[in-house]
N, C-alpha and C positions, 0 to 999 in steps of 0.2 A: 162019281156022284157024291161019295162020301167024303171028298177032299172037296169038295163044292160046300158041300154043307156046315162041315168045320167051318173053312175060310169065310163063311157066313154070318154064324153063331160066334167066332171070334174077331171081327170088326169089318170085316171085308164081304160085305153081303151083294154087292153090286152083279157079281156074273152069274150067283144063284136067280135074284128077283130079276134080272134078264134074261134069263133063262125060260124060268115062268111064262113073264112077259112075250117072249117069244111062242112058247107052247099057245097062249091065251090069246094072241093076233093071228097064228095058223088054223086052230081051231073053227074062230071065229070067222076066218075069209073061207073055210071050206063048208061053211054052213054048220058047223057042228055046236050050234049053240048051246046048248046044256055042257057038254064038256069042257066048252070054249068058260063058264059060269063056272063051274065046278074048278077049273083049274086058278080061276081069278078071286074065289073065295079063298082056297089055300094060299095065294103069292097074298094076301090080303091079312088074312093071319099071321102069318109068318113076319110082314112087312109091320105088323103093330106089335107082334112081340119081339124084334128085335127093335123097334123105338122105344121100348118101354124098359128093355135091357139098359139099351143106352143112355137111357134118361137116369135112370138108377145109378149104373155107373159112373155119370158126370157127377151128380150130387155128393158119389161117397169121395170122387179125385177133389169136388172143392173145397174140402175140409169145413173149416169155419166160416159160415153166413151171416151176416146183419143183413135181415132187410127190412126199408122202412114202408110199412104198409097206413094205409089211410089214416087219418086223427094223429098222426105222431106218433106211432104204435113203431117202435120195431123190435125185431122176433130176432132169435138165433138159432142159426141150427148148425148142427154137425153134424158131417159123414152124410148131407142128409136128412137125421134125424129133429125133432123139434124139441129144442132143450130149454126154450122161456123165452118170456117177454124182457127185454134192457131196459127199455123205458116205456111209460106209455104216457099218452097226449091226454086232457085234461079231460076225456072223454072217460077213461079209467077204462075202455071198452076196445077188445079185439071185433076187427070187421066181421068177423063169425058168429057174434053175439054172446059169448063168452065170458064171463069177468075174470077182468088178470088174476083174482085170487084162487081162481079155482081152476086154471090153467097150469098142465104137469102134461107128459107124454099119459098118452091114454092106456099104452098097453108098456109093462115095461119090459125095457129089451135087454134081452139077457148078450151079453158079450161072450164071446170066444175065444178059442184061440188064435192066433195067428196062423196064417197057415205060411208056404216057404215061401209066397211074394211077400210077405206082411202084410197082404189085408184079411181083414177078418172075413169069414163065414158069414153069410149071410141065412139067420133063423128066418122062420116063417114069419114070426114076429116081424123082425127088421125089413122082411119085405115087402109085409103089411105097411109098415110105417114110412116105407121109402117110396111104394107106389101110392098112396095117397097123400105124400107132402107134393112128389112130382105132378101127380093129376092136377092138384090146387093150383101149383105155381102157372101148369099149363092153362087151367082156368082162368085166374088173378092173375096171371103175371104182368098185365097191363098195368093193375094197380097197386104195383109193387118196385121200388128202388131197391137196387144191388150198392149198400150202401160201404161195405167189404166182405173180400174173399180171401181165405190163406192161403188157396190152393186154385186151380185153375178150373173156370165153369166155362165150361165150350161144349157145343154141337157138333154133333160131327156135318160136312159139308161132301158134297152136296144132299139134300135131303131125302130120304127111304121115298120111292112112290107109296100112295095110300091102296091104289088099286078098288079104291072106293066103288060099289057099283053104277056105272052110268059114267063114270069119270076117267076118262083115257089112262091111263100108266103115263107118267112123263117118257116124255120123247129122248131120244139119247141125241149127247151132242152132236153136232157133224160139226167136220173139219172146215176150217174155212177155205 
């Protein structure tokens, strides 16, 4: 179990959340509804904080972002983080209502050390700052161009089930 959960929390979460899944289809065909609930709420958690791990850590692998958001507006971030406006459209105005003058990171992020991979620690701060630029993007990210990257921005595939209540678990492939 514990070599499950690692393998989980370090990118391979597929035989833990089927596991789950498992527990929460047996349950559920032996009438055991509340457990079959109980056990779907946990695969459910678990399945949103490792998307939000992973979202986090795509943002800090893509290094450097331009993206060009509405009015001409585009933004830079790194690691992630939101480090200004490049240019903005004659609008003068972020789609957040914002004035670029008065646009700076809100909280400032203190840096670290490196640790033995080279990437830095991530403070509380930084992961404030990393889960609400990733929330936004998953918001907005309709209304946003990927206009460059230094570093690579990818999902991982295939996608975590949500285990959402009332909403089956994705089905696992079958062979053809």
């Amino acid at each position: 179990m514990v070599r499950a959960v690692v393998d989980a929390l370090t990118g391979r979460p597929g035989s833990l959340l089927d596991q789950l899944s498992t527990q929460m289809h047996a349950r559920a065909a032996a009438r055991r509804y509340e457990e079959a609930a109980m056990v779907r709420e946990r695969a459910a958690a678990l399945s949103a904080a490792l998307r939000r791990g992973s979202r986090v850590e795509a943002l800090r692998r893509a290094g450097r972002i331009r993206l060009g958001l509405p009015g001409g507006v585009v933004v830079e971030l790194d690691g992630g983080v939101f480090r200004g406006v490049v240019t903005a459209g004659a609008e003068d105005r972020l789609p957040f209502d914002l004035p670029v003058s008065t646009v700076e990171p809100l909280v400032p992020i203190r840096t670290s050390a490196a640790g033995p991979d080279g990437a830095r620690e991530i403070t509380p701060e930084l992961a404030v700052e990393l889960l609400t630029v990733a929330t936004w993007l998953d918001r907005e990210g309709h209304r946003t161009r990927l206009l460059d990257c230094d570093g690579v921005l990818a999902s991982p595939w295939p996608a975590l089930p949500t285990f959402a209540g009332g909403i089956p678990a994705l089905p696992k492939p079958t062979a053809a």
